[in-house]
C-alpha positions as CSV (number, residue, x, y, z in Angstrom):
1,X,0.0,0.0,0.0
2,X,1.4,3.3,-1.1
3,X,1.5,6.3,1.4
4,X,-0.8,8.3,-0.5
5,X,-3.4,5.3,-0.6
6,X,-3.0,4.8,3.7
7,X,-2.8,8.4,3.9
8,X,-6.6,8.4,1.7
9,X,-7.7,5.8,3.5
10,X,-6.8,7.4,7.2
11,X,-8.6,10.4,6.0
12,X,-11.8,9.2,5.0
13,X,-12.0,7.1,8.6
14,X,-11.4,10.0,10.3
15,X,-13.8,11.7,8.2
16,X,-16.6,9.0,8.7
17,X,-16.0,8.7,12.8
18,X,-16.5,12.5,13.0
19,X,-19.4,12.5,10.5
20,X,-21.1,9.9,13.4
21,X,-20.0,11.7,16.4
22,X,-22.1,14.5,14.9
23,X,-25.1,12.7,14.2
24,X,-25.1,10.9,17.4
25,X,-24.7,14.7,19.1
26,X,-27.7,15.9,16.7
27,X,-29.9,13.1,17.7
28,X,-29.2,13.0,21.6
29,X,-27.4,15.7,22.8
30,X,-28.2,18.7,21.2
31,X,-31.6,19.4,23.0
32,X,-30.3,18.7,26.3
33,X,-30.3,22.2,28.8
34,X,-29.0,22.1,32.1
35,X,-30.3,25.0,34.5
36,X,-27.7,26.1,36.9
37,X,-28.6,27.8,40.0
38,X,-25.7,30.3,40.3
39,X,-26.3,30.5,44.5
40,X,-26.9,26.6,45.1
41,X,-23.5,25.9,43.1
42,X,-21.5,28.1,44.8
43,X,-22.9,26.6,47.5
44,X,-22.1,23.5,47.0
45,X,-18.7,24.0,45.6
46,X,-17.7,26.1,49.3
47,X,-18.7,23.2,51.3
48,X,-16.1,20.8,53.5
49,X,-15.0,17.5,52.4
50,X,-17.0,14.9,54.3
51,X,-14.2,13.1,56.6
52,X,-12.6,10.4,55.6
53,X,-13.7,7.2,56.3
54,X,-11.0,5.7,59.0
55,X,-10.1,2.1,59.1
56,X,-9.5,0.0,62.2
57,X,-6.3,-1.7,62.2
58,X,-7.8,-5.3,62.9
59,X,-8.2,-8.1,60.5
């Protein structure tokens, strides 16, 4: 197989996966909104860790 030939062929997969990764965002993502409530996130994004959960040295 020549370079030129792989180099074809490699293009055109490419071409196809990205042509399908479209189509499957068109179709199911593309619709989907996600509301954020501005106050609840910063909320939740200033809150503590939990603890960690400690392990007792016996087996």
């Amino acid at each position: 197989m020549t370079d030129r030939l792989l180099m074809r062929h490699l293009a055109v997969a490419v071409l196809l996966k990205v042509l399908v990764l479209a189509l499957l965002w068109w179709l199911f993502v593309r619709d989907g909104r996600v509301t954020v409530d501005g106050p609840a996130a910063a909320q939740h994004l200033a809150a503590p860790a939990p603890a960690a959960p400690t392990t007792s040295g016996a087996r």
